[in-house]
N, C-alpha and C positions, 0 to 999 in steps of 0.2 A: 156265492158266486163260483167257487171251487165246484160244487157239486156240477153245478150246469156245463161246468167248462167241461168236466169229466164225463157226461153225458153225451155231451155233442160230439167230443172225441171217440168216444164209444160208437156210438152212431156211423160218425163218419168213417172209422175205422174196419167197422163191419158192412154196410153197405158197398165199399170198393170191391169188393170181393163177388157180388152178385152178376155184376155183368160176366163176369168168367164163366161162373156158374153156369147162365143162361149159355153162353155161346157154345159152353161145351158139351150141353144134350141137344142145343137147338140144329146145331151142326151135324153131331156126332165125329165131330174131328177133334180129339185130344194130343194129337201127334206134336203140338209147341208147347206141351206143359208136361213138367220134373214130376214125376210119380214122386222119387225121393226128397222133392222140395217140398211138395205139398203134403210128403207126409210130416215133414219136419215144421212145416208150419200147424199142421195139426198139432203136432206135440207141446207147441209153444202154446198159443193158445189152450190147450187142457190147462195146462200148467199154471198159465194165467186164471185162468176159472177155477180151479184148488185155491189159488192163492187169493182169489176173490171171495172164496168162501173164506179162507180162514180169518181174514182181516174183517169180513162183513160190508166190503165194498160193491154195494149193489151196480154201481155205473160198471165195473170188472167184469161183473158177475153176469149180467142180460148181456154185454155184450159179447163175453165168449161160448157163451152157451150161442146168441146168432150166430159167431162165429165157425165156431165146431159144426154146427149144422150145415153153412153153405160148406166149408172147407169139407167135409165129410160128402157130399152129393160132387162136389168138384174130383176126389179119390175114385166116387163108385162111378163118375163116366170116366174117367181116365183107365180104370179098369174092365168098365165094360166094352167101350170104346177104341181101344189100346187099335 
């Protein structure tokens, strides 16, 4: 039951992040989002994905690797975009 719990909070925790994602190449307006937030959320989630590896917590682990991806394209329109 653990696992699935851990699953779906994974899921759910990464998915929130998408619509950002989308609105800010579909726009090209990044001008209401923290360059420095969102690097700092990057950092965390790495962070969490190490530590998902080193414990072997696969639920951790997929979802900050989706994590790092959308948080990472949400950086590169923020930068491109700026």
């Amino acid at each position: 039951m653990e696992l699935y719990v851990g699953y779906i909070a994974a899921f759910m925790g990464t998915i929130c992040w998408l619509p950002q994602a989308w609105k800010a190449w579909a726009s090209r307006d990044t001008s209401g989002l923290s360059l420095p937030a969102n690097l700092m959320f990057l950092l965390t989630v790495s962070l969490w994905f190490v530590y998902g590896l080193m414990v072997g917590d696969w639920p951790i682990i997929i979802a900050n690797i989706c994590a790092i991806l959308i948080v990472l394209s949400i950086v590169a329109a923020k930068l491109r975009y700026k």
